[in-house]
N, C-alpha and C positions, 0 to 999 in steps of 0.2 A: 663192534664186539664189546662187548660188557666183561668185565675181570671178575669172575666168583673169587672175591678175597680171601676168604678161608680156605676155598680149594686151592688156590693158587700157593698159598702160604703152606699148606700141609705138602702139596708135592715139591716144594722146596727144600722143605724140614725133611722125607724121606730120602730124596737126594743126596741130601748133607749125612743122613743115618746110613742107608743101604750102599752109596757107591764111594763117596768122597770120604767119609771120614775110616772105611776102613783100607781105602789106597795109600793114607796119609803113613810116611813111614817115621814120622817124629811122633813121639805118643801125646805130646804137651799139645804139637795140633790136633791130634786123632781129638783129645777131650775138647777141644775149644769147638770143634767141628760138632761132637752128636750136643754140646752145650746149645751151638747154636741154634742147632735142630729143633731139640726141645724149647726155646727160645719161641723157635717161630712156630709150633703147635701152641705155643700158651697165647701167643698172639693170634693166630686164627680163630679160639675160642674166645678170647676178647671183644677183636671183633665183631663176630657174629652176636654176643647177647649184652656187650656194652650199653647201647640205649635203653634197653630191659631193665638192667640190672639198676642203673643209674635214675630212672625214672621211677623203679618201685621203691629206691632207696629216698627219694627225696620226697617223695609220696609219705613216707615212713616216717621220716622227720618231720614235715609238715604238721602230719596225724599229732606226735607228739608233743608240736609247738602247741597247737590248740587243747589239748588237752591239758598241760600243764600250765599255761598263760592265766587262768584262775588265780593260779596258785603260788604266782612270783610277786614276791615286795615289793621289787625294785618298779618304780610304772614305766622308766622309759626302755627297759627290758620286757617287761610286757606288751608294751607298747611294740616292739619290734618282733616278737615272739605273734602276737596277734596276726600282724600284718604280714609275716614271711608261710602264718598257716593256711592264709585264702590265698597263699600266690600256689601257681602252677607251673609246668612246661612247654611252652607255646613252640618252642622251639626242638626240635628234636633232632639237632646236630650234637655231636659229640664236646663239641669243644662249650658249646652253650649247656647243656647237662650238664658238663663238670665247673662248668663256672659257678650255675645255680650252685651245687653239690659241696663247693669249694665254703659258698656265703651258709650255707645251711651247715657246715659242721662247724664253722668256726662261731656261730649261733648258737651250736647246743654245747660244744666248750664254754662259752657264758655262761649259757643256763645251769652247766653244771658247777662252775665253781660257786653260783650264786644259791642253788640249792647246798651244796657242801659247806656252807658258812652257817647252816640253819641246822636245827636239832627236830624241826616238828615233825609230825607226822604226814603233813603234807609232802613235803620235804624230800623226806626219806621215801615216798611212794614216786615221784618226780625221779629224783634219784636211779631209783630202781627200774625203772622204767627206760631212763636213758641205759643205764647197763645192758638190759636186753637186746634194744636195738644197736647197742653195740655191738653185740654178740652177733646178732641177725647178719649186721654188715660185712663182719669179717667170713659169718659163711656164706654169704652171697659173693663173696670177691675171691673163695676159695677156687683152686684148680683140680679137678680128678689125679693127675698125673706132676702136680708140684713139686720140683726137685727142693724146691727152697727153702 
């Protein structure tokens, strides 16, 4: 047998909502219970579109490095800027994603203080640029149903 993870995870999480947390007769459990709940629905939907999400995102930055690697002073920053834009994802485990995902942000945190020390119009277009995909990130990592 094979474990559908997200199914598995959501009829946990109703569990915890529909039988357990309202048999619980301490209220501090009752909320740590549908907390939980909700917990493991956020995780079900992780699951399921993690390597998606992680892959279009470092695709994302990639795009970026190459785009902006023109446009950086610094050469051994370009230099590394260049070379993290022809890498790819060979690997399509979770834990290898977020590795890459890990080296690609703290890359474009360089890029960005290194654009921020510049007034050009290069610069400021780099800059801008990084902003968006910032933006993009945080809604790619949003939940429908986030308590947080």
């Amino acid at each position: 047998m094979k474990p559908d993870v997200p199914v598995a995870l959501q009829k946990l999480s109703m569990t915890l909502l529909t039988e357990i947390a309202p048999a619980v007769g301490v209220d501090y459990l009752q909320r740590n219970s549908a907390l939980a709940a909700i917990m493991l629905q956020m995780a079900a939907e992780e699951f399921d579109r993690a390597a998606a999400r992680l892959v279009e995102e470092n695709t994302a930055l990639r795009t970026l490095f190459g785009n902006a690697s023109p446009g950086v002073t610094d050469a051994a920053l370009r230099e590394r800027l260049e070379r993290a834009s022809g890498g790819g994802d060979p690997d399509l485990r979770i834990s290898a994603l977020e590795r890459a995902n890990r080296d690609l942000r703290a890359l474009v945190i360089e890029l960005h203080a290194h654009v921020e020390e510049r007034s050009d119009a290069v610069s400021k277009r780099i800059e801008a640029a990084i902003w968006v995909e910032l933006r993009r990130s945080t809604e790619r990592r949003a939940f429908p149903l986030a308590p947080f």
